[in-house]
Each structure stands twice: as structure tokens, then as C-alpha cells.
C-alpha positions in Angstrom: 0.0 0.0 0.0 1.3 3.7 -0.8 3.0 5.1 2.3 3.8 8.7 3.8 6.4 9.3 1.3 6.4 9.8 -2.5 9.5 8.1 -4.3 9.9 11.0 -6.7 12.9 9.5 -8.9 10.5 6.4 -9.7 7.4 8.5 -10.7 9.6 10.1 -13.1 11.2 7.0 -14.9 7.8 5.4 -14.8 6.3 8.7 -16.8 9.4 8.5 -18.9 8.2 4.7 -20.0 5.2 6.6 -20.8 6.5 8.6 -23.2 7.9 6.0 -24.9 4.4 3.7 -24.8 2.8 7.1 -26.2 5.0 6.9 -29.0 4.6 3.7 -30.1 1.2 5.7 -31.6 3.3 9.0 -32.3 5.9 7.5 -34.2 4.1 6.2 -37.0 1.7 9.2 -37.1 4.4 11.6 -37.7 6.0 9.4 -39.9 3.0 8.4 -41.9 4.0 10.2 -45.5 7.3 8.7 -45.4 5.9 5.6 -45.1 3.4 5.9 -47.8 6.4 6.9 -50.0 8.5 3.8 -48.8 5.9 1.2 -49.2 4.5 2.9 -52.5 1.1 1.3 -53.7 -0.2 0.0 -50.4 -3.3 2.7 -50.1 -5.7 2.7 -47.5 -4.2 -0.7 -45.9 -1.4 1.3 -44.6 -4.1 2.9 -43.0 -3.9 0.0 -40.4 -0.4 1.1 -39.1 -1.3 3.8 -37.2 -5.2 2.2 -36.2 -4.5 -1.4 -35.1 -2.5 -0.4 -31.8 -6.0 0.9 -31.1 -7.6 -1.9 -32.0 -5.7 -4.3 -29.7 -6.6 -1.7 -26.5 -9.9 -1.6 -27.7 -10.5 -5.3 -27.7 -7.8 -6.6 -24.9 -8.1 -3.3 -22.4 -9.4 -5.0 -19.7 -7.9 -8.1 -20.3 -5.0 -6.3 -20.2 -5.5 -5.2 -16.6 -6.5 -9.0 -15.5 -3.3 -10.3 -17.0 -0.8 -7.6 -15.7 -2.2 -8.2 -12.0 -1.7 -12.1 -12.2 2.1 -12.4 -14.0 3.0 -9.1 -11.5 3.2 -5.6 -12.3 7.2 -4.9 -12.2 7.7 -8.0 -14.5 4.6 -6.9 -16.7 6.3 -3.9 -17.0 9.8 -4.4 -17.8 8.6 -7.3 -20.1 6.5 -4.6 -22.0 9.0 -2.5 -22.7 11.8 -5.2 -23.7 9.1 -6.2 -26.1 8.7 -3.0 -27.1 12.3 -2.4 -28.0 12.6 -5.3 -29.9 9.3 -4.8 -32.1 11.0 -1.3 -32.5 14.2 -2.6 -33.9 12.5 -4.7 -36.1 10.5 -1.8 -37.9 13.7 0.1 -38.2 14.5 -2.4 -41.2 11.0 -1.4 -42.5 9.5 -4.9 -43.5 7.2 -5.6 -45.9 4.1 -4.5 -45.1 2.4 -7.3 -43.9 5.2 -7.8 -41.5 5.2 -4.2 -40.7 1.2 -4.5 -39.8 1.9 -7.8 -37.8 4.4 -6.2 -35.7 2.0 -3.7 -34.6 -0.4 -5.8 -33.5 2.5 -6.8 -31.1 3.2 -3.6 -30.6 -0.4 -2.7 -29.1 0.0 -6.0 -26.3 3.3 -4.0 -25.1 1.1 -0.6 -25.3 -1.2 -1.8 -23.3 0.7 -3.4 -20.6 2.8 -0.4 -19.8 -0.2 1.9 -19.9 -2.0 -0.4 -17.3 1.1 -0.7 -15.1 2.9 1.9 -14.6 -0.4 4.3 -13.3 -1.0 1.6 -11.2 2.7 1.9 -9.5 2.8 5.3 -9.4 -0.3 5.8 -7.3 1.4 3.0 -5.2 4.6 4.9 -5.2 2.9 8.0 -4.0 2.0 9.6 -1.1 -2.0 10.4 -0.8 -1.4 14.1 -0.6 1.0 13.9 -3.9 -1.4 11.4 -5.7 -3.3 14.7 -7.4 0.2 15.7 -8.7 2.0 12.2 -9.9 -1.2 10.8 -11.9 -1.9 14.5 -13.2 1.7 14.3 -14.7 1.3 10.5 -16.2 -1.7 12.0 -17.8 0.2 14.2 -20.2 2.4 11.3 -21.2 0.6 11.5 -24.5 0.8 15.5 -25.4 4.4 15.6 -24.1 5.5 12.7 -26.4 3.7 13.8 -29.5 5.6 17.6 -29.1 8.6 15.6 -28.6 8.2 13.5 -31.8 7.5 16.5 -33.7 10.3 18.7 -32.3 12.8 15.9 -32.6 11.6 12.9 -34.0 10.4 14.2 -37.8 13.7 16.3 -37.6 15.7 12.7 -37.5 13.3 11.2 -39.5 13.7 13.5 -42.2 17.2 13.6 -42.2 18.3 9.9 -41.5 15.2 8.2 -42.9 11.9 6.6 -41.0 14.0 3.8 -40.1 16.8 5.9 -37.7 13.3 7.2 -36.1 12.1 3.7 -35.2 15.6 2.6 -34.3 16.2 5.7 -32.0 12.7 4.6 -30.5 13.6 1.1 -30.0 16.7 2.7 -28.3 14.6 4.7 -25.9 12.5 1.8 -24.9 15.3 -1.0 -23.6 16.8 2.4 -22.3 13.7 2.7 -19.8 13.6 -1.3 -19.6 16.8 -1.1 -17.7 16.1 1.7 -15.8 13.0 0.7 -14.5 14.2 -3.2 -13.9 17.1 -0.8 -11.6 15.0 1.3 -9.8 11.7 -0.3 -9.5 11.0 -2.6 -6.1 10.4 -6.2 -6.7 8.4 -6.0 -3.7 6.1 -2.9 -4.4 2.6 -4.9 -5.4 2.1 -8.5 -4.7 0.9 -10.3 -7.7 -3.0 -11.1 -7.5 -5.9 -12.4 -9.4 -7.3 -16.1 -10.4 -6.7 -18.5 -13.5 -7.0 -16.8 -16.8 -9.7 -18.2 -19.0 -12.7 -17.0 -21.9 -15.0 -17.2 -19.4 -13.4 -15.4 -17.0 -12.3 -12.6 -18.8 -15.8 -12.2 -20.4 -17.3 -12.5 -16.1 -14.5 -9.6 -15.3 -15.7 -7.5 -18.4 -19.4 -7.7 -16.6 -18.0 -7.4 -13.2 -16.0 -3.8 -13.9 -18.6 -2.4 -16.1 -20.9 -2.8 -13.7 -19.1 -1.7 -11.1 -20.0 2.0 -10.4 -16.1 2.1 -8.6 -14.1 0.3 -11.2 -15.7 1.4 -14.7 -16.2 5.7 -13.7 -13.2 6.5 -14.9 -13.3 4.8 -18.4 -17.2 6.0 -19.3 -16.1 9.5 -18.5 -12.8 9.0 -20.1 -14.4 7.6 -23.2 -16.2 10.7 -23.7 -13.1 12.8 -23.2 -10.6 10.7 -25.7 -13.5 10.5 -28.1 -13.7 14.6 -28.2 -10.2 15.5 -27.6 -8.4 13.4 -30.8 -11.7 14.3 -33.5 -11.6 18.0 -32.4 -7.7 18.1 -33.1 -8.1 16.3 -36.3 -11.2 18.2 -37.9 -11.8 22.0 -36.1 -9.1 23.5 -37.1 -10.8 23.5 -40.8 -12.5 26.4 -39.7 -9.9 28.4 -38.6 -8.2 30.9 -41.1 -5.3 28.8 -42.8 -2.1 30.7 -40.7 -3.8 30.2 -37.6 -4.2 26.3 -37.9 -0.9 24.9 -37.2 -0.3 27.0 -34.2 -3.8 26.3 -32.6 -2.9 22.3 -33.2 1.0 23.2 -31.6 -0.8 24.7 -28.7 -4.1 23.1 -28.0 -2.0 20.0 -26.4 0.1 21.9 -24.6 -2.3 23.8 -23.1 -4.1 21.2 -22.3 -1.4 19.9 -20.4 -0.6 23.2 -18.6 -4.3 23.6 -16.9 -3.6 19.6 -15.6 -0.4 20.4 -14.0 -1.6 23.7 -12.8 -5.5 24.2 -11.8 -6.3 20.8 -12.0 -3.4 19.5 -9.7 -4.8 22.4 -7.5 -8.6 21.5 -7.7 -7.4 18.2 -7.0 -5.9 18.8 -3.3 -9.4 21.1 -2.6 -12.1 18.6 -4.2 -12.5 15.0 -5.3 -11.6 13.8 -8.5 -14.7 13.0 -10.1 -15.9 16.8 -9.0 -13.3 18.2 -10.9 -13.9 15.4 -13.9 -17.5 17.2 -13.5 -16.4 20.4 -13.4 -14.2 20.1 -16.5 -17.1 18.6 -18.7 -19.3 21.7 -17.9 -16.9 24.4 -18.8 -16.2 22.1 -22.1 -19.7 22.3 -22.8 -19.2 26.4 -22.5 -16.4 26.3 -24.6 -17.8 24.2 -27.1 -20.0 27.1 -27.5 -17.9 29.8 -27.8 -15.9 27.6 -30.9 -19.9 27.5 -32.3 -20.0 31.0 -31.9 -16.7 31.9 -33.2 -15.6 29.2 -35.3 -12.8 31.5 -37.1 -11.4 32.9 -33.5 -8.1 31.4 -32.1 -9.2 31.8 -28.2 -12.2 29.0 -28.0 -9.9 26.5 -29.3 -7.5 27.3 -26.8 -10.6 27.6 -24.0 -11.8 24.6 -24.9 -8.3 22.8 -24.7 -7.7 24.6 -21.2 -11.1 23.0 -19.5 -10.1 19.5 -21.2 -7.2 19.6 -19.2 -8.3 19.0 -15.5 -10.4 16.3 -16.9 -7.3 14.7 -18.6 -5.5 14.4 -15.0 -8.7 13.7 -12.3 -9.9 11.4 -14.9 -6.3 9.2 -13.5 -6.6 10.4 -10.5 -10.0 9.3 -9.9 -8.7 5.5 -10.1 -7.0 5.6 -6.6 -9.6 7.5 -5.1 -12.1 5.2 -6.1 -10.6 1.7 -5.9 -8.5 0.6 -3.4 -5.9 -1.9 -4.3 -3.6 -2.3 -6.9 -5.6 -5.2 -8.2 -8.3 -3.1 -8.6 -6.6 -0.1 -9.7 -5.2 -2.4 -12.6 -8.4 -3.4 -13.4 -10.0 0.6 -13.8 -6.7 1.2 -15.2 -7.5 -1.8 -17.8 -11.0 -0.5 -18.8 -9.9 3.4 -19.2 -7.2 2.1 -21.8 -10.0 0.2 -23.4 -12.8 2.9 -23.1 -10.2 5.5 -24.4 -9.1 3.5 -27.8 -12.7 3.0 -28.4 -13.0 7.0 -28.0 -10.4 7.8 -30.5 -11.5 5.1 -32.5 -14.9 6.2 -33.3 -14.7 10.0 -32.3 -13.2 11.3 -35.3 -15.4 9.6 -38.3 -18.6 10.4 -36.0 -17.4 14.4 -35.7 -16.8 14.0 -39.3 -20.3 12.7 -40.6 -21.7 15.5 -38.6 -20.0 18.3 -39.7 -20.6 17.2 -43.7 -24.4 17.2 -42.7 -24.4 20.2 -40.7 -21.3 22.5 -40.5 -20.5 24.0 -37.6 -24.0 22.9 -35.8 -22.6 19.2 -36.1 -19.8 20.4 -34.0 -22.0 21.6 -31.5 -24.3 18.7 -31.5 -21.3 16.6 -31.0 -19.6 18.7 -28.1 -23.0 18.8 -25.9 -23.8 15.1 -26.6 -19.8 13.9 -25.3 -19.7 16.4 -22.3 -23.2 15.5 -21.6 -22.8 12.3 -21.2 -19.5 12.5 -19.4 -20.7 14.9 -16.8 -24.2 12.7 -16.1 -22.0 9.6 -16.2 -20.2 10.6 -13.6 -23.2 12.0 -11.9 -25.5 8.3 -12.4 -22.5 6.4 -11.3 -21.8 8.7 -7.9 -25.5 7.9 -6.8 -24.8 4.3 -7.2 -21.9 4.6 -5.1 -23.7 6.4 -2.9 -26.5 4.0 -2.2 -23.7 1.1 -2.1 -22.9 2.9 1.3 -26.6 3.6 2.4 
């Protein structure tokens, strides 16, 4: 169980693993024109190289959490990343495609295991008054590794080929497999859960969802991922066309800087799922402000600002809710799941709407996602609350 003390240096390598799980998407993303140059005719199946890491969370996310728990999480982990190196390597001699695809179906398994682990021992690795702080900072693992791709990684790319990208990557990633195998405790989380089996995993996917503790964090998360990737990818179509690359540069970053600042601070003042709550109603008034002003810089940047607390509680809300790393895993499981599903099906659903309605459909999409997240949260909190009555 987390003690009095936060073990800061541990946090920080396990965040670093995150940023290089976050770019096992971010790699290929960036790289995606030089790979539809290399691989020449391959059309809409190289499609799949960016998607099926995706797919994998979306159909193994909990599973994912189950299986982490029972083989341990430091071993999980370290294995993950190994894997991770090696599958790296192996792209740096750019395949053929089909090999290229099958790899990153590997590649997703050893996605998914770090993002389930590592959350799961930095709230064990922190101290309950730091726990706002250490799971606000995971959350940006994402935002900061995409900036870091783009600033660096398409620099290398460009200049050494697609392949020095994936090899530096691969680098990165045994890099933080022997760092974490050297600072990590073997004897931080006992390993837990029962024999693996179909009908297990299909009772546990029954069991979480249901569970008003274990499966908040992934339906509000859902709703979040689901807005956040289709309103990077489409809105800026609206904007005037020198305003659109900086509002895409800085609508991560500052949605990362109102999670490290006012949502770290809302965090030590309220609980979790108040500030998820909170976050979803001033998206909502954002959302119409972008309506409103579709050609204006500042509602893009508004809205990114009130995504950013959720982005952190929405982590946060895991310890706070389920004690236990067993448990933790499993939340941790389902909001990997939940969010692939999000950015799976966010972006062609924002997309359908806005051909048929313009900038209505955006509007009709914002209020239904932050909607639903804010009376999510609110449905599930009176369950909770009548669990205790």
C-alpha cells in the first residue's frame, strides 16, 4: 500500500516509459508520408499502421489489466518495454508491409501493458497528498511525447530516414527497460488475481462495467478521448489557414498546462470526479464559444484549457475510487480500453456530422460527449452512494 512518502525518482522513470508507450502511436503518425512513399502502392491498408495499436486496447483493455495483475506488475512492465524495443528494432528495417502490420499488432499488447502498469505503481509509489500531482503528470504522457516527436523525432526522420526514427525509438525503450528493472521494487505490489480463461475474462468485463467504482473513470474517459483526438483532427478547418498549425501546436500543450496547474490544485481542494465534472461543464461552455466563433483562435485554446483537468482527475480518480492495486489495474484496464474505443470512433462520428451540418454538427457533438460525461459521472456517484446507504 502507498506510504507517507512519495518516491519522486521512480514517478519520473515510470512517466518517462510513458512517453515512450505514447510513442509507439506517435511514431508512426508523424511518420506516416514517409511511409506511404516507402511502401509505395499499399493505399488505404497502410491505414492500419497507425489504427491497429488501437484496436488491440480496444479489444484486450481489460484483459489487459486481468493479466498484468496475475504475472505481477514490475515484471509486466519491464517485459512490455523489452518487447517493445525489440518490435522497435524490427521496424527500423522497414518490413514488408504485412510484417510491418503484424508487428504492430505486437506492438499494441506491449502498449497496453505499460499503460496499465505503470499508473497503477505510481499511485502506489505516491503519497495520498502527492497522488493529485503524480497521476496529473502521467496523464500528459501523450501530449508531451507527440511535441517531442514533432520537435525531434520528424527532424531525425527527415534527415536519416523513417527507419533511424524507429531505431532511436527502439533505443529509448530498452533504455527505460533497464532503468525501471534498476529502480523499481520487486516488492512494491504483490501479484493477484485467479486463472485466466474466456470465461473469465468475459465475467470480469461484466463485473467492472458494472461496477460504479471500477468502470467511472473509463465511461467519463471515453467521452473525453473521443472529443479531444476528433476536435484536433477536424476543427481547425474552420480556422483561417495561418492560424491552424499553431492552434494544433498549442491546443496540447495547453491542455497539459491547466492539468499540471488548476487541475493538480482542484485536485488537493475537491475530489476527482468533482473536478472530472467540473471540467465537462466548462467544455460544454467552450464548445459554444468555438460555435459562436468558429474563425477565432481563443475558443480553441478555451476549450483545450477545461479538457485539461479532466485529462488528470480522470487518472486520479482511479485511486480515489478503488483501493488496491488489483483493482486499480483493473480501472486502469478499462480506461485504456474505453479510451481507444473513443479515439477510434470520435473522429469519423465528428466528421459525418459536420458534412451534414457544418458548424452545428460540432456543436451537437460537443454537448452530446460532455453530456454524457458529466451525467455519467453524476449516475455512477449515486450508485456509489446507495452502495454505502
Amino acid at each position: 500500500m502507498p506510504g507517507t512518502r512519495t518516491n519522486w525518482l521512480v514517478v519520473l522513470s515510470l512517466w518517462a516509459a510513458g512517453l515512450g508507450a505514447a510513442a509507439q502511436f506517435g511514431k508512426v503518425s508523424v511518420s506516416f508520408q514517409m511511409l506511404a512513399e516507402h511502401y509505395g502502392t499499399a493505399g488505404a491498408l497502410l491505414g492500419f499502421a497507425v489504427s491497429l495499436v488501437g484496436f488491440v486496447g480496444i479489444l484486450f483493455g481489460v484483459t489487459a489489466g486481468l493479466i498484468v495483475s496475475r504475472i505481477g506488475y514490475r515484471r509486466a512492465l519491464i517485459a512490455a518495454l523489452a518487447l517493445g524495443a525489440a518490435v522497435s528494432a524490427w521496424q527500423a528495417l522497414l518490413p514488408p508491409l504485412g510484417l510491418f502490420l503484424a508487428s504492430r499488432v505486437v506492438e499494441g499488447a506491449s502498449h497496453l501493458a505499460i499503460v496499465v502498469a505503470a499508473p497503477t505503481l505510481i499511485a502506489q509509489l505516491s503519497a495520498e497528498r502527492h497522488r493529485g500531482f503524480t497521476l496529473s503528470l502521467w496523464s500528459t504522457f501523450f501530449g508531451v511525447a507527440f511535441a517531442l516527436l514533432v520537435w525531434l523525432g520528424l527532424p531525425l526522420a527527415r534527415a536519416w530516414g523513417t527507419g533511424a526514427l524507429y531505431a532511436a525509438h527502439g533505443a529509448y525503450m530498452a533504455a527505460m527497460a533497464g532503468l525501471v528493472a534498476v529502480l523499481l521494487p520487486r516488492d512494491l505490489v504483490a501479484r493477484g488475481g485467479s486463472a485466466i480463461s474466456l470465461r473469465s475474462v468475459l465475467r470480469d468485463h461484466i463485473r467492472i462495467y458494472r461496477s460504479p467504482h471500477l468502470s467511472a473513470p473509463a465511461l467519463g474517459w471515453v467521452c473525453y478521448a473521443g472529443s479531444w483526438v476528433a476536435i484536433l483532427t477536424l476543427m481547425p478547418r474552420f480556422l483561417p489557414p495561418g492560424s491552424r498549425d499553431m492552434v494544433v501546436g498549442l491546443m496540447p500543450l495547453s491542455g497539459i498546462l491547466a492539468s499540471m496547474t488548476l487541475g493538480v490544485w482542484l485536485l488537493r481542494r475537491f475530489p476527482a470526479v468533482t473536478v472530472i465534472q467540473a471540467g465537462f461543464a466548462a467544455c460544454l461552455l467552450a464548445s459554444l464559444a468555438v460555435w459562436a466563433f468558429p474563425g477565432q483562435v481563443w475558443p480553441y485554446l478555451a476549450l483545450a484549457l477545461a479538457l485539461g483537468p479532466v485529462q488528470g482527475a480522470s487518472f486520479a480518480a482511479i485511486p480515489q475510487l478503488n483501493t488496491g492495486a488489483e483493482a486499480q489495474a483493473q480501472a486502469n484496464g478499462a480506461l485504456a480500453q474505453m479510451g481507444n474505443v473513443g479515439t477510434t470512433c470520435g473522429t469519423p462520428l465528428l466528421a459525418v456530422l459536420l458534412a451534414q451540418a457544418g458548424i452545428g454538427g460540432f456543436l451537437l457533438f460537443a454537448i452530446a460527449l460532455y453530456s454524457c460525461g458529466f451525467l455519467l459521472h453524476l449516475l455512477l456517484a449515486g450508485r456509489r452512494r446507495r452502495q454505502l446507504a
